[in-house]
Chimera marker file (.cmm) of the C-alpha trace (Angstrom):
<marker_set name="trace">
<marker id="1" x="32.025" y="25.816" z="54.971" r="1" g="1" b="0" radius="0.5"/>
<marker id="2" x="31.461" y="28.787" z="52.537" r="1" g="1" b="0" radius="0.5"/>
<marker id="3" x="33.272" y="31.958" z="52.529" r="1" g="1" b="0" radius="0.5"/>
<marker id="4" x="31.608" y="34.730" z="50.771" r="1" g="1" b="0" radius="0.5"/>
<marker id="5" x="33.822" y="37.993" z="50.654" r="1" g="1" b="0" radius="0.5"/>
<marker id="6" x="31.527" y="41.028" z="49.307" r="1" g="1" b="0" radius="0.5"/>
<marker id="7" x="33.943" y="43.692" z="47.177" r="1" g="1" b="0" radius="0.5"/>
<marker id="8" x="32.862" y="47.553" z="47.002" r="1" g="1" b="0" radius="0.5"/>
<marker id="9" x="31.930" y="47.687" z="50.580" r="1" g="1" b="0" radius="0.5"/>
<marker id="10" x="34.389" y="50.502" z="51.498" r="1" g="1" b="0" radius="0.5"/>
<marker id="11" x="32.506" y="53.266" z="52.437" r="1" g="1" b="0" radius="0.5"/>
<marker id="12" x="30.463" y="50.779" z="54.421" r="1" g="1" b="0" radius="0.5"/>
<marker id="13" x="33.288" y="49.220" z="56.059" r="1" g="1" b="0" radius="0.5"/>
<marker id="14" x="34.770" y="52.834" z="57.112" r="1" g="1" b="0" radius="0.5"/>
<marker id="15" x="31.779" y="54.160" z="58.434" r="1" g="1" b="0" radius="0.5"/>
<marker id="16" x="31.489" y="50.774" z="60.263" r="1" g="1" b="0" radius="0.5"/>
<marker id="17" x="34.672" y="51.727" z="62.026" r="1" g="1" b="0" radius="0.5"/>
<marker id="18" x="33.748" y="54.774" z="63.090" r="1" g="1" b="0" radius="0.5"/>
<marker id="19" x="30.349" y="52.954" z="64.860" r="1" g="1" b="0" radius="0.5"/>
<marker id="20" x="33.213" y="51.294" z="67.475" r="1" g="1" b="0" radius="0.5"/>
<marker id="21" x="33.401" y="47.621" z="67.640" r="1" g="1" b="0" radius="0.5"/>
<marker id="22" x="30.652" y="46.634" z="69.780" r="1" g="1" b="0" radius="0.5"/>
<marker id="23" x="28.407" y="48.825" z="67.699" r="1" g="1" b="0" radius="0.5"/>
<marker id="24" x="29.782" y="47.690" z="64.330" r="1" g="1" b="0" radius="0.5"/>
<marker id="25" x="29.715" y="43.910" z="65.785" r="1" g="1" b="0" radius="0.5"/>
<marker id="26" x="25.885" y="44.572" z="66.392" r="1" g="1" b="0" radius="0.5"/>
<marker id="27" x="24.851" y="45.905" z="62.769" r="1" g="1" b="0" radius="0.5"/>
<marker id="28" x="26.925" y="43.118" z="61.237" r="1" g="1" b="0" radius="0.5"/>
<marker id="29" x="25.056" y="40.535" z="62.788" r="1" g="1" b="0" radius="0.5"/>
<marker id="30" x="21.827" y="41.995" z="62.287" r="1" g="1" b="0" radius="0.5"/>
<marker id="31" x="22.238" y="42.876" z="58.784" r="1" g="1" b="0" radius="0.5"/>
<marker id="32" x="23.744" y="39.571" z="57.863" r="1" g="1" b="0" radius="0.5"/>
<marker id="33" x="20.930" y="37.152" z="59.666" r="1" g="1" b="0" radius="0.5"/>
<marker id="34" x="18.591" y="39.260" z="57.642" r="1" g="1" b="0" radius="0.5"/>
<marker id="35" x="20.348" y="38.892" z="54.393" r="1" g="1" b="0" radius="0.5"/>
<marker id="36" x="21.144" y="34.989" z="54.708" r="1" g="1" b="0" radius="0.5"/>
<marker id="37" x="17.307" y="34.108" z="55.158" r="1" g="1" b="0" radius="0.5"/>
<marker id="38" x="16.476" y="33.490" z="51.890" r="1" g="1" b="0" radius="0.5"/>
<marker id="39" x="19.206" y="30.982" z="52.216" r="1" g="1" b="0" radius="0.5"/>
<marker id="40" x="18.311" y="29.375" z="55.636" r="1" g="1" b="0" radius="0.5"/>
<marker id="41" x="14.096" y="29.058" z="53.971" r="1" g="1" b="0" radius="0.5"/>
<marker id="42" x="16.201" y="27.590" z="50.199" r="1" g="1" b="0" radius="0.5"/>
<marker id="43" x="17.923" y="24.885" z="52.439" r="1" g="1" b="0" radius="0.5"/>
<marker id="44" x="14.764" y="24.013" z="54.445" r="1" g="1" b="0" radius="0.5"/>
<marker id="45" x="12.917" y="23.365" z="51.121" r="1" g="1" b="0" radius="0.5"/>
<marker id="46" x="15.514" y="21.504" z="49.740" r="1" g="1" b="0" radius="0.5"/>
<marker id="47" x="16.064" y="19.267" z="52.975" r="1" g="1" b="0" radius="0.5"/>
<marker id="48" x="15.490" y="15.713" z="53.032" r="1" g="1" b="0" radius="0.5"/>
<marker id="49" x="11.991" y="14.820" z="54.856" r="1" g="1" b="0" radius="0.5"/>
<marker id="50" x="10.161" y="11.684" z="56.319" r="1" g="1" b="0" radius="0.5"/>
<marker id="51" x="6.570" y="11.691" z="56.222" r="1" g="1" b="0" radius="0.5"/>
<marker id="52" x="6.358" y="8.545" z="58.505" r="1" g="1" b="0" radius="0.5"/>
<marker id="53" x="9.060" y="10.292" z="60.974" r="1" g="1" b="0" radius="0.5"/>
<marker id="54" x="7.048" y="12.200" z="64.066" r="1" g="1" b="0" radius="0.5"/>
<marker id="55" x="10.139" y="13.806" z="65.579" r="1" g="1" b="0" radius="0.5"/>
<marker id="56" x="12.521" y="16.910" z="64.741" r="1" g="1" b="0" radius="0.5"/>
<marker id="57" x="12.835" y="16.603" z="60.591" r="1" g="1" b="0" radius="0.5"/>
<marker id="58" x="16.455" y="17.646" z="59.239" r="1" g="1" b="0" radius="0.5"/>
<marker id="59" x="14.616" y="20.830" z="57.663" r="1" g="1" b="0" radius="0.5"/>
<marker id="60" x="13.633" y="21.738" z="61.784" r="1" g="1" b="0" radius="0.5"/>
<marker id="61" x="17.742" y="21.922" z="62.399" r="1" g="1" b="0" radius="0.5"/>
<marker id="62" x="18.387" y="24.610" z="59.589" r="1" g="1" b="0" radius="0.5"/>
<marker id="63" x="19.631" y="27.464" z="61.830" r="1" g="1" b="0" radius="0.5"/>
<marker id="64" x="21.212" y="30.528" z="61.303" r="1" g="1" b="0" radius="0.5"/>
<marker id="65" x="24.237" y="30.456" z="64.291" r="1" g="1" b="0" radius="0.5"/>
<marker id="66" x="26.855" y="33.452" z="64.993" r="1" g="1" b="0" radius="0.5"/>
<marker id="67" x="30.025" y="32.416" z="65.968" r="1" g="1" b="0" radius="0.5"/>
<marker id="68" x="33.256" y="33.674" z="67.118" r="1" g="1" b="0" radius="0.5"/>
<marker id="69" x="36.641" y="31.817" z="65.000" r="1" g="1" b="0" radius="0.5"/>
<marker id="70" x="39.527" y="33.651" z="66.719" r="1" g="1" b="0" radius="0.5"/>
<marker id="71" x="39.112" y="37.699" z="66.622" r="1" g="1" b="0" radius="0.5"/>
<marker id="72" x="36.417" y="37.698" z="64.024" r="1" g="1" b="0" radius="0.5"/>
<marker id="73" x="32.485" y="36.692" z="64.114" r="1" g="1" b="0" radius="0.5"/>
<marker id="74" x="30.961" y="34.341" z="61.411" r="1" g="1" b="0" radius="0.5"/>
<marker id="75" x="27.377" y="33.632" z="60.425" r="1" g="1" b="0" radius="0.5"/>
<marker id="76" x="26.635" y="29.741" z="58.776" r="1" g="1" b="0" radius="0.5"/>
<marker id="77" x="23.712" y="28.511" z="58.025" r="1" g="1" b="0" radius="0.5"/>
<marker id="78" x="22.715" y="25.083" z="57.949" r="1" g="1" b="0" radius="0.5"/>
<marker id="79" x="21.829" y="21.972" z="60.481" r="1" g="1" b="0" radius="0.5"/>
<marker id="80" x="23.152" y="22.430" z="63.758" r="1" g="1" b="0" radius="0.5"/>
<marker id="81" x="26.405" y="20.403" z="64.141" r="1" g="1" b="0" radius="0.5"/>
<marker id="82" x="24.725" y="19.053" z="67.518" r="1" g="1" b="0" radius="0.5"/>
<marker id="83" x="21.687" y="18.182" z="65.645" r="1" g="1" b="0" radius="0.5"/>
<marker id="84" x="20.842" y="14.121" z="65.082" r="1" g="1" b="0" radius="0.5"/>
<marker id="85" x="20.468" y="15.102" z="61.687" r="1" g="1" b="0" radius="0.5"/>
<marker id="86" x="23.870" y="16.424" z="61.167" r="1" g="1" b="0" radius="0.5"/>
<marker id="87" x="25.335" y="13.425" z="59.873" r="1" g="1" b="0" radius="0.5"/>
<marker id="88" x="21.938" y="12.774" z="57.721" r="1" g="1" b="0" radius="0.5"/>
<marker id="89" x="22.813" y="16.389" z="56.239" r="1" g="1" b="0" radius="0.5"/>
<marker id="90" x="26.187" y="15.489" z="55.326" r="1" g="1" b="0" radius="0.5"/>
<marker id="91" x="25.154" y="11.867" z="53.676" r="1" g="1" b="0" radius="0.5"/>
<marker id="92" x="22.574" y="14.004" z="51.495" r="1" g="1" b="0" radius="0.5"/>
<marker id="93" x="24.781" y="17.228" z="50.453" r="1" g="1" b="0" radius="0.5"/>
<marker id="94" x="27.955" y="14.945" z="49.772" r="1" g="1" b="0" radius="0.5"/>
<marker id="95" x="26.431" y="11.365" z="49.050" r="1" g="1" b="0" radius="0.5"/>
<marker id="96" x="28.318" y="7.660" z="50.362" r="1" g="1" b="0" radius="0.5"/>
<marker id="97" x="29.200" y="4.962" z="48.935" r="1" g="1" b="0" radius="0.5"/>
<marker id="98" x="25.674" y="3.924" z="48.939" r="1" g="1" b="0" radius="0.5"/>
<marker id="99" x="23.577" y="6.948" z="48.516" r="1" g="1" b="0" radius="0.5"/>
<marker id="100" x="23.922" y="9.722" z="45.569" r="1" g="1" b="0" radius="0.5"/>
<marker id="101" x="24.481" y="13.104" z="46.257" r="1" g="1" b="0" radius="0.5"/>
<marker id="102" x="21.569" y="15.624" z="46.459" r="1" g="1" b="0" radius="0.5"/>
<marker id="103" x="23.248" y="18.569" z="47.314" r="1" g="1" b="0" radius="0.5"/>
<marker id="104" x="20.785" y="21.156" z="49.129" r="1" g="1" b="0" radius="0.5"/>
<marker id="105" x="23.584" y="23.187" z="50.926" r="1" g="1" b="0" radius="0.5"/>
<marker id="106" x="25.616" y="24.446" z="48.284" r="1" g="1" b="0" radius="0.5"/>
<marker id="107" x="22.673" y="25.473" z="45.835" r="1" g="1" b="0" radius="0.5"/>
<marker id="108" x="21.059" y="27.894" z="47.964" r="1" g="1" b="0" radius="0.5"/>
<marker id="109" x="23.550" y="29.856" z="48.857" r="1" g="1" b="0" radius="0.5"/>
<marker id="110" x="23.906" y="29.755" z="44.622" r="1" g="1" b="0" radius="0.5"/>
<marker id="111" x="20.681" y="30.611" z="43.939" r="1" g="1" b="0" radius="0.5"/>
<marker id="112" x="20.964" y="33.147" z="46.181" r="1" g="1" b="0" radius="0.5"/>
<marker id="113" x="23.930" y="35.472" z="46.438" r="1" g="1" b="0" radius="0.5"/>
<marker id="114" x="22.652" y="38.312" z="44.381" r="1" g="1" b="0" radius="0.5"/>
<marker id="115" x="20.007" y="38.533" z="46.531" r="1" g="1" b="0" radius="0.5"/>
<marker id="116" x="22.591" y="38.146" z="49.763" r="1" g="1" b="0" radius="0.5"/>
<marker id="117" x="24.354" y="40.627" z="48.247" r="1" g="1" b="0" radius="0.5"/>
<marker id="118" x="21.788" y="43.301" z="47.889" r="1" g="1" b="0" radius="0.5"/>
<marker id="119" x="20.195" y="42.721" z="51.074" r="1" g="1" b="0" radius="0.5"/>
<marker id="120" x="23.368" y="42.691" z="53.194" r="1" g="1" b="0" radius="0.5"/>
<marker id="121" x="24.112" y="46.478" z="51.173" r="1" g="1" b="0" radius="0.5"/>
<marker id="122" x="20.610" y="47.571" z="52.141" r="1" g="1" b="0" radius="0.5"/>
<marker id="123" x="20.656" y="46.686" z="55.741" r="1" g="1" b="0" radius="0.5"/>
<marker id="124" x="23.884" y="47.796" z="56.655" r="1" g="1" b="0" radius="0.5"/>
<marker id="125" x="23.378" y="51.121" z="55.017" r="1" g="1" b="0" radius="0.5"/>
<marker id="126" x="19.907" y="50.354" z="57.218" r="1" g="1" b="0" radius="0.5"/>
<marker id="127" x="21.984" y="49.691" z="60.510" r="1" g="1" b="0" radius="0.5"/>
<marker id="128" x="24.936" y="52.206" z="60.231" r="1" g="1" b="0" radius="0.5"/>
<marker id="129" x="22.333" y="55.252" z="59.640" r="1" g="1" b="0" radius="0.5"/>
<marker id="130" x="20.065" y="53.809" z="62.810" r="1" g="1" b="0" radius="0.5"/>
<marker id="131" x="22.959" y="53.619" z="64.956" r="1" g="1" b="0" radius="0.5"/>
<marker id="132" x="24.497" y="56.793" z="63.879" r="1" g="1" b="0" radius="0.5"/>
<marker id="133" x="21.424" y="58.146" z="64.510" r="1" g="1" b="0" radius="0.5"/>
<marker id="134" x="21.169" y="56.598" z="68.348" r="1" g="1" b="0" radius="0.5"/>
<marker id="135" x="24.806" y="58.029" z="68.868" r="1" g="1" b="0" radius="0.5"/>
<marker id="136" x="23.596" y="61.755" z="67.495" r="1" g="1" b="0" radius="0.5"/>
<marker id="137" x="20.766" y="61.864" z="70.205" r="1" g="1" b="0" radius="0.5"/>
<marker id="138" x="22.827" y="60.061" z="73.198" r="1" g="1" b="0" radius="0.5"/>
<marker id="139" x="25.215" y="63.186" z="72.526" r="1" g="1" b="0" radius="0.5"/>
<marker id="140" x="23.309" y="65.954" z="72.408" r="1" g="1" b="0" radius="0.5"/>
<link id1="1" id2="2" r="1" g="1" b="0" radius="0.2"/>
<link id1="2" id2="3" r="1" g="1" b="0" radius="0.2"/>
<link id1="3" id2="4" r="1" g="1" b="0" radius="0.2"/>
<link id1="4" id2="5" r="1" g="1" b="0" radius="0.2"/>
<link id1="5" id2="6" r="1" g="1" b="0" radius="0.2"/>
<link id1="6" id2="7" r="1" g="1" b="0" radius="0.2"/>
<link id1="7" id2="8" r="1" g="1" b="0" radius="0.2"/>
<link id1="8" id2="9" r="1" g="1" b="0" radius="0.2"/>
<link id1="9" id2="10" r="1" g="1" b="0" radius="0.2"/>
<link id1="10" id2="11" r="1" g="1" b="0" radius="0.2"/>
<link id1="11" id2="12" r="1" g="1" b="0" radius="0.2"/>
<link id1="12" id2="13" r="1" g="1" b="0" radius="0.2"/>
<link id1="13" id2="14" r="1" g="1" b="0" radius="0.2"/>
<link id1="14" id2="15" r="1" g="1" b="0" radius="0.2"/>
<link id1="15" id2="16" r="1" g="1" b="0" radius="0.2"/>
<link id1="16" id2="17" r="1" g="1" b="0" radius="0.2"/>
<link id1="17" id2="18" r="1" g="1" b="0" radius="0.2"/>
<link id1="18" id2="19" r="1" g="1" b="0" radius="0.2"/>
<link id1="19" id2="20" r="1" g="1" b="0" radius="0.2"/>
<link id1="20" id2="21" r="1" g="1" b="0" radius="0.2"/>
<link id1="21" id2="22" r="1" g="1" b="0" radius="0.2"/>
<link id1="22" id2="23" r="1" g="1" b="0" radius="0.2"/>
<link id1="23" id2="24" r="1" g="1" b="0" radius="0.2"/>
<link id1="24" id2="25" r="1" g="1" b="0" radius="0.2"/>
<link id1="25" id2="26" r="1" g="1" b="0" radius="0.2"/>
<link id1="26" id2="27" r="1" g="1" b="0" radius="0.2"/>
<link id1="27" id2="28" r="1" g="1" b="0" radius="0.2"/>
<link id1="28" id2="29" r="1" g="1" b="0" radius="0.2"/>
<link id1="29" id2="30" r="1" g="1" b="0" radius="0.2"/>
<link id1="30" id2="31" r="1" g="1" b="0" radius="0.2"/>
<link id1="31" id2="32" r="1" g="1" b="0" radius="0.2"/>
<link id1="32" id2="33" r="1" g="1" b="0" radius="0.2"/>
<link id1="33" id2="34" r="1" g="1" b="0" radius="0.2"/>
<link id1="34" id2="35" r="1" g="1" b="0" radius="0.2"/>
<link id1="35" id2="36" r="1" g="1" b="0" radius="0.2"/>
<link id1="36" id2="37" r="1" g="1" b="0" radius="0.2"/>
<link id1="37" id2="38" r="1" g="1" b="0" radius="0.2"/>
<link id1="38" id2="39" r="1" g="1" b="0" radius="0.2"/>
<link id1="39" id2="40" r="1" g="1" b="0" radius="0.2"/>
<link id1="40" id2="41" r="1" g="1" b="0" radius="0.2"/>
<link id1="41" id2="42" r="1" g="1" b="0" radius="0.2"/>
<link id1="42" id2="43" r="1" g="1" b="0" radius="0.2"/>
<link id1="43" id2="44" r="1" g="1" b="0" radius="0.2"/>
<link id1="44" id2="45" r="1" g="1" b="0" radius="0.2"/>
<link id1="45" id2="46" r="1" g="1" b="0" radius="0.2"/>
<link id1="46" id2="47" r="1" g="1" b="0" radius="0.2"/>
<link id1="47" id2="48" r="1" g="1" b="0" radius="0.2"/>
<link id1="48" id2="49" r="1" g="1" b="0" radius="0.2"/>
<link id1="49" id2="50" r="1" g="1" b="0" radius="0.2"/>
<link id1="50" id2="51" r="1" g="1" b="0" radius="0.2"/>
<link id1="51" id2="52" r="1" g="1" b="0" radius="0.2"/>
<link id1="52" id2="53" r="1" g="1" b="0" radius="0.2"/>
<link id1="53" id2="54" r="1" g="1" b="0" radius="0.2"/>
<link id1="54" id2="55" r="1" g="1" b="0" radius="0.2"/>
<link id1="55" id2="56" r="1" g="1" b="0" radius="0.2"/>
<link id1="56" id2="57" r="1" g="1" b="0" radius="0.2"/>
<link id1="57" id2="58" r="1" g="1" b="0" radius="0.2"/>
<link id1="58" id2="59" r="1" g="1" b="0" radius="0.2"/>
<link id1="59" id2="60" r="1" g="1" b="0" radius="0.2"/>
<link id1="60" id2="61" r="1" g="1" b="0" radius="0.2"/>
<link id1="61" id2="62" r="1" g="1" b="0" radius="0.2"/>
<link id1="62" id2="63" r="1" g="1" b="0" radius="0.2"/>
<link id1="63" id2="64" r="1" g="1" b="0" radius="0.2"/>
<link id1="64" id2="65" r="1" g="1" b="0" radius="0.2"/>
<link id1="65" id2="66" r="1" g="1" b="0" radius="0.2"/>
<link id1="66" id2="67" r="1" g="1" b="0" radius="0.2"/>
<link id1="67" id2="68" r="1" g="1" b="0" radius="0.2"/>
<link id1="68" id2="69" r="1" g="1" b="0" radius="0.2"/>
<link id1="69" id2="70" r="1" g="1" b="0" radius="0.2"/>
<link id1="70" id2="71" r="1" g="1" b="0" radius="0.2"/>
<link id1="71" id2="72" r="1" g="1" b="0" radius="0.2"/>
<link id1="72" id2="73" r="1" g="1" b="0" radius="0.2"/>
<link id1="73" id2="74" r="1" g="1" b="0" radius="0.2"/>
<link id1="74" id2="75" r="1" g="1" b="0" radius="0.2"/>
<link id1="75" id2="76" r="1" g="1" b="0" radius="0.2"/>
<link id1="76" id2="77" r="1" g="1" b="0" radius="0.2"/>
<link id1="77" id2="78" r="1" g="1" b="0" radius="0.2"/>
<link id1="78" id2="79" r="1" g="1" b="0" radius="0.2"/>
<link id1="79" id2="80" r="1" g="1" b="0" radius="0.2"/>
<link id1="80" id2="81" r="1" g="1" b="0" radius="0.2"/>
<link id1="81" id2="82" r="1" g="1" b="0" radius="0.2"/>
<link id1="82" id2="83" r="1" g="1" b="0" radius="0.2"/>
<link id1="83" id2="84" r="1" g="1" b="0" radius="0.2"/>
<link id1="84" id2="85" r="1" g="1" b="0" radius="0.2"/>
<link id1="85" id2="86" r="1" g="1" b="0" radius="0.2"/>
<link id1="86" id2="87" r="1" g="1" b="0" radius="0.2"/>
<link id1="87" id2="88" r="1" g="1" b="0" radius="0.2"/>
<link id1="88" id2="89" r="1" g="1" b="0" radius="0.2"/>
<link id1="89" id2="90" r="1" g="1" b="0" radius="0.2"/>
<link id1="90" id2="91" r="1" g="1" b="0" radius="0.2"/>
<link id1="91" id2="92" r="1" g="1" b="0" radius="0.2"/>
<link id1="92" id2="93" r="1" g="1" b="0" radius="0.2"/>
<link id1="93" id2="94" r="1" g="1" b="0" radius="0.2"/>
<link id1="94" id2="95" r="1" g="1" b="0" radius="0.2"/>
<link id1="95" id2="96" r="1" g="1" b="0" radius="0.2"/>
<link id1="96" id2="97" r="1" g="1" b="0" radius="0.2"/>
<link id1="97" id2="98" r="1" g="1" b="0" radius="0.2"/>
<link id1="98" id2="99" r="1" g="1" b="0" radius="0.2"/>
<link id1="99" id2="100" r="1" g="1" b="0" radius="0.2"/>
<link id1="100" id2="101" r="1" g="1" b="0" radius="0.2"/>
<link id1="101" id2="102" r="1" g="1" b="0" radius="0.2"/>
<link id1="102" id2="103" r="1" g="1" b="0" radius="0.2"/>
<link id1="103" id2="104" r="1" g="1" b="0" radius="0.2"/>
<link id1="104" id2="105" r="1" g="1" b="0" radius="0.2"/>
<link id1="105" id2="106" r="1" g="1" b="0" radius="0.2"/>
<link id1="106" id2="107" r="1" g="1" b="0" radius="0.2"/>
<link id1="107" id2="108" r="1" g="1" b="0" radius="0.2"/>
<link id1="108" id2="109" r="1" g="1" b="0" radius="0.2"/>
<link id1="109" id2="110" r="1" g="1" b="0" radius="0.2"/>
<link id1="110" id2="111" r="1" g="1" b="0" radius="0.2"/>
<link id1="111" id2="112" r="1" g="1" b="0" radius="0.2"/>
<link id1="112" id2="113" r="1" g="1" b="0" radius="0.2"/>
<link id1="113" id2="114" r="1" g="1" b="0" radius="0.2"/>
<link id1="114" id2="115" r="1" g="1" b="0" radius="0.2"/>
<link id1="115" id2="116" r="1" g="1" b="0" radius="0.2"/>
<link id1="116" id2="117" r="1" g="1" b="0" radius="0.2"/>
<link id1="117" id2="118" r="1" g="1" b="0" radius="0.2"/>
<link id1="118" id2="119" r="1" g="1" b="0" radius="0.2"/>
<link id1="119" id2="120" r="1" g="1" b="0" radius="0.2"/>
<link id1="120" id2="121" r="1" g="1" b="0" radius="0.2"/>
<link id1="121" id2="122" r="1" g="1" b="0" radius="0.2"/>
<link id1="122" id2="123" r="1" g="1" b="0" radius="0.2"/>
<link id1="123" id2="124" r="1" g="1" b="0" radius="0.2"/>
<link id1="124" id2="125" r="1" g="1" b="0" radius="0.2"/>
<link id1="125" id2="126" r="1" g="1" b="0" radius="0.2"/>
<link id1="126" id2="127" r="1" g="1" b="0" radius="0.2"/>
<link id1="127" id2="128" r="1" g="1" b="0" radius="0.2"/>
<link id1="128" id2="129" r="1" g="1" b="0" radius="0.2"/>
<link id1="129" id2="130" r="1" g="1" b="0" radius="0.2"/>
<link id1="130" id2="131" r="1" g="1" b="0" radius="0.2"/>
<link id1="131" id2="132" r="1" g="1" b="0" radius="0.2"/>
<link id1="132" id2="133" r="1" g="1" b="0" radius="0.2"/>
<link id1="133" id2="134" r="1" g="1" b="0" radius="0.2"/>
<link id1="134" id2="135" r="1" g="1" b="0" radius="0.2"/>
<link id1="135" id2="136" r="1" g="1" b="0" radius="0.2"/>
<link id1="136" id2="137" r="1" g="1" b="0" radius="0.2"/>
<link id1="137" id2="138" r="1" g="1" b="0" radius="0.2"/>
<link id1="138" id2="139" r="1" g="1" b="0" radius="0.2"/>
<link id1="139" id2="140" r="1" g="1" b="0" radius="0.2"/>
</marker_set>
């Protein structure tokens, strides 16, 4: 797994708090799908494919998931875990002892990040504004 921490998010992160939790939880998950697409559609190019195969392709698998690790919610992107393609992933991102490595994983989220970066800014700004917005009218 990747862990990308994002600095100079401050103001963003206060006026998060203010949102509540449930609120906050919400525009985090929203704005972060959003801003990992470009990601999830990198990976899907890059994925191994089988003409001759008629079924689910690894590419098909490439999901964006939300999941809770203790107290906090994480996004990842890539092939399900469940997937029968999983283990295909992992032979094609890390390589055996009998296949090289052709790493699809690790350079999107490379080629990417700026744009991550920018987009996750942009739609939380987006989402905190929208949903300071809904509070302003439920109060009045």
């Amino acid at each position: 797994m990747i862990n990308i921490q994002i600095e100079g998010l401050s103001a963003l992160s206060e006026a998060l708090d203010e949102l509540g939790k449930d609120v906050a939880n919400r525009v985090l998950a929203r704005a972060g799908r959003k801003a990992m697409q470009p990601v999830r559609e990198a990976m899907r190019q890059s994925a191994g494919y089988d003409l001759s195969n008629h079924g689910q392709h690894l590419r098909d698998t490439i999901k964006i998931r939300s999941i809770r690790e203790g107290s906090e919610r994480v996004l990842r992107v890539g092939p399900a875990m469940k997937a029968p393609h999983y283990i295909k992933a992992r032979a094609q991102e890390y390589g055996t002892s009998k296949q090289m490595a052709k790493p699809f994983i690790r350079p999107a989220l490379d080629n990417n990040i700026q744009r991550v970066e920018a987009t996750l800014r942009e739609e939380l700004g987006a989402g905190i504004a929208r949903a300071q917005r809904r509070i302003a009218a439920k109060n009045k």
